[in-house]
C-alpha positions as CSV (number, residue, x, y, z in Angstrom):
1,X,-11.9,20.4,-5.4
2,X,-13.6,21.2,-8.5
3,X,-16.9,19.3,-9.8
4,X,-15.1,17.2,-12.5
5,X,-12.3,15.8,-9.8
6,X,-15.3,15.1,-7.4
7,X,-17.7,13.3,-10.0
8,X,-13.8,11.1,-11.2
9,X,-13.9,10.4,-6.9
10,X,-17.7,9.4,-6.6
11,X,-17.3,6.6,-10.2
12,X,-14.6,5.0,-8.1
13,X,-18.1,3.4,-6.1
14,X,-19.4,3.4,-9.6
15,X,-21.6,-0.4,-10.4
16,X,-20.7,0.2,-13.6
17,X,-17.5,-1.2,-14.0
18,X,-16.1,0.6,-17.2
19,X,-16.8,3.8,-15.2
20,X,-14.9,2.7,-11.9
21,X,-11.8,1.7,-14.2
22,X,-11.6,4.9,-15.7
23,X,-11.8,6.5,-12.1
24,X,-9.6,4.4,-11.0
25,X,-7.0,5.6,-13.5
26,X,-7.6,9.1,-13.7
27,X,-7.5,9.5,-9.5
28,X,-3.8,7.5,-9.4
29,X,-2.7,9.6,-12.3
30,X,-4.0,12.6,-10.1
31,X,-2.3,11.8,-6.9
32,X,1.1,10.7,-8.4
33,X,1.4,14.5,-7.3
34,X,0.2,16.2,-4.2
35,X,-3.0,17.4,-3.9
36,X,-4.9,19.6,-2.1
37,X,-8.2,18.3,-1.6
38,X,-6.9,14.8,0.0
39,X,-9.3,15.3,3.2
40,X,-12.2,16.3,1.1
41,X,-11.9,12.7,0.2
42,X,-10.4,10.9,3.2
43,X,-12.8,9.7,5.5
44,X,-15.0,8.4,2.3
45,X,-11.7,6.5,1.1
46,X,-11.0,4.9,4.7
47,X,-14.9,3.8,4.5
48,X,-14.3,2.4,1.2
49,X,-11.1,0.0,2.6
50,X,-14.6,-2.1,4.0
51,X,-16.5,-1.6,0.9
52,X,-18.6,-4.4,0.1
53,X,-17.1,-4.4,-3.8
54,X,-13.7,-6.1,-3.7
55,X,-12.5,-3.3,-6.2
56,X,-13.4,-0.2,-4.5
57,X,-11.7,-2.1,-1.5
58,X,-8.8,-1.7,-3.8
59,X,-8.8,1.5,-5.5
60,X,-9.6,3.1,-1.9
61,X,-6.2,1.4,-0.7
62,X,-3.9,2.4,-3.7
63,X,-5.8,5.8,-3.4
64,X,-5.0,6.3,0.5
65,X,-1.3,5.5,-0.5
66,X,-0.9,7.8,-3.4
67,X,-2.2,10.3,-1.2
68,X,0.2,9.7,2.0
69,X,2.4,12.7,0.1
70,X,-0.4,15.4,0.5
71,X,-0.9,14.6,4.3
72,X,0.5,17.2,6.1
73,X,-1.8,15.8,9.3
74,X,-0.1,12.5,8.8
75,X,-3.5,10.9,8.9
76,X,-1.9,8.1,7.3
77,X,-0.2,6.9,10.4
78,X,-3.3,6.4,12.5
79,X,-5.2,4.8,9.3
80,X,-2.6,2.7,8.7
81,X,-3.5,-0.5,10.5
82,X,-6.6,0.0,8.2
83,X,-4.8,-0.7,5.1
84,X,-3.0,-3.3,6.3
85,X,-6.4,-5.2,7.7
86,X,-6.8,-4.6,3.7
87,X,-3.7,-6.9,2.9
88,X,-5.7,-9.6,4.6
89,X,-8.6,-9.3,2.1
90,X,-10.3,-12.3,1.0
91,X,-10.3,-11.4,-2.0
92,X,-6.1,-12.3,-2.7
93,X,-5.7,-9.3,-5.7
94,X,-7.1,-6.9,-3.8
95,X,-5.2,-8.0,-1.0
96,X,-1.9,-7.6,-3.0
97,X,-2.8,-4.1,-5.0
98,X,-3.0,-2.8,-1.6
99,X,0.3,-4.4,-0.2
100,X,1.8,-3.4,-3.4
101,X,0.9,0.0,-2.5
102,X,1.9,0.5,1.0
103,X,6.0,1.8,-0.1
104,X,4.4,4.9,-1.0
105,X,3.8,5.6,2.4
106,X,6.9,4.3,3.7
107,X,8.5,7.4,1.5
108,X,6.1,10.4,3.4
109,X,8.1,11.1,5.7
110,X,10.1,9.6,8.9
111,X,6.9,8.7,10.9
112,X,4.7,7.4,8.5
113,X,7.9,5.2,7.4
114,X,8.6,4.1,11.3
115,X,4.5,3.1,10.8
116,X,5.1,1.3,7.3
117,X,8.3,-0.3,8.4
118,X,6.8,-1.5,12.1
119,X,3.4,-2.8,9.9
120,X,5.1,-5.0,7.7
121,X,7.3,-6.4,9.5
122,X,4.8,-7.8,11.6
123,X,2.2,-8.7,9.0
124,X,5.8,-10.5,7.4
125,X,5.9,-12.5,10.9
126,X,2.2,-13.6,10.5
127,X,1.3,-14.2,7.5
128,X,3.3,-17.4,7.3
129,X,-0.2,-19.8,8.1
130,X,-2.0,-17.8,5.1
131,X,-2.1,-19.5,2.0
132,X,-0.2,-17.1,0.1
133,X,2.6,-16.4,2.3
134,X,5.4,-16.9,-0.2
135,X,3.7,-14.2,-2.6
136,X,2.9,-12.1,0.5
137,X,6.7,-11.9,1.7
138,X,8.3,-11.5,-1.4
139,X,5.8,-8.1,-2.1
140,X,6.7,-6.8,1.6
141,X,10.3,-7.2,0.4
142,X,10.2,-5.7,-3.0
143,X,8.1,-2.7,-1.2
144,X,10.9,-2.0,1.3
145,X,13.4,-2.3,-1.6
146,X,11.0,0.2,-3.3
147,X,10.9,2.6,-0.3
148,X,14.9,1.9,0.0
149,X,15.5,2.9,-3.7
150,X,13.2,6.0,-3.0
151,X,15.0,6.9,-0.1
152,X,18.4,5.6,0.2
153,X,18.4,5.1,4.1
154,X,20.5,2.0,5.0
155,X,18.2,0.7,8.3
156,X,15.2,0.0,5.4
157,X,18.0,-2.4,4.4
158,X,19.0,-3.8,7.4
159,X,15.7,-4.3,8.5
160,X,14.7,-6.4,6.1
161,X,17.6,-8.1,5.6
162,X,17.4,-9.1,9.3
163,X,13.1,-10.3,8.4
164,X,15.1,-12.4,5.2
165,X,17.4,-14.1,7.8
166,X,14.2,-15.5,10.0
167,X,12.8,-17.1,6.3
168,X,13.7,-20.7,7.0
169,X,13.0,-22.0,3.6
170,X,16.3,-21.9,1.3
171,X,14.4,-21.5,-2.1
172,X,12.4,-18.4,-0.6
173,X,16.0,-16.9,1.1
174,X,17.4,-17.0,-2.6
175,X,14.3,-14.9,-4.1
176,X,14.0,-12.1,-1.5
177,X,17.5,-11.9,-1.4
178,X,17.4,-11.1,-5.3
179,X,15.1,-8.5,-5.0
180,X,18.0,-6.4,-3.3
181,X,20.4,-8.0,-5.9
182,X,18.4,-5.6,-8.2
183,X,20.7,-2.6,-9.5
């Protein structure tokens, strides 16, 4: 990894929140692609998913994602459960960056989508008490329609057809179903 991709990593933990913005955005632009320094940063991204600032909770979850395509270890599968511990944050928007993240994993590769698939359709089951369950259940749907579209593998359909057919509210039936409505 060269200096000026290792000093972008480190102002992700930056105080100074101009700094950790700009990290922010220069890292995802920088792993939209693979990358082969991933697990120079790993284990410092995973410790971040329990930082004590709400946004480098965040940014280490979207960052983990983006990075599911230059795993080759599939690390991803056994930190998984990590990032979904994330989706329970108490902070709600960092909570939902990261949930909004998680369908880039799901398109890695057949295990780590077995992992994403099996993940959210349990954190669909129990997040119904949480206070944000409506929000919650339509993201885990639009991110399986996102993995789907990425894809094209008909059981990412099914699947979460068959989680929209245990909603018992009518109104929320009609919005998930529009989400695979979509083109």
């Amino acid at each position: 990894m060269d200096i000026e991709t290792r000093t972008t990593i480190d102002d992700i933990y930056s105080t100074d929140k101009d700094t950790q913005n700009k990290a922010y955005y220069t890292v995802m632009e920088l792993t939209e692609k693979p990358v082969d320094w991933a697990y120079e940063v790993w284990d410092k991204l995973v410790d971040g998913l329990k930082d004590k600032d709400n946004h480098v909770r965040a940014i280490a979850a979207q960052v983990l994602c983006n990075l599911a395509k230059s795993d080759p270890d599939k690390r991803i599968i056994k930190d998984f459960p990590k990032l979904l511990e994330v989706t329970k944050d108490e902070r709600f928007v960092t909570a939902r960056h990261c949930l909004q993240s998680l369908w880039k994993v799901g398109v890695a590769g057949k295990e780590q989508q077995e992992t994403y698939m099996a993940g959210l359709e349990k954190r669909f089951d129990e997040c119904v008490n949480e206070k944000n369950w409506t929000l919650i259940r339509s993201d885990i749907m639009q991110s399986m329609r996102n993995v789907y579209d990425a894809v094209k593998d008909e059981r990412i359909k099914e699947r979460s057809l068959a989680l929209m057919a245990i909603e018992t509210d009518g109104r929320q039936t009609r919005k998930y179903a529009s989400v695979w409505k979509k083109k």
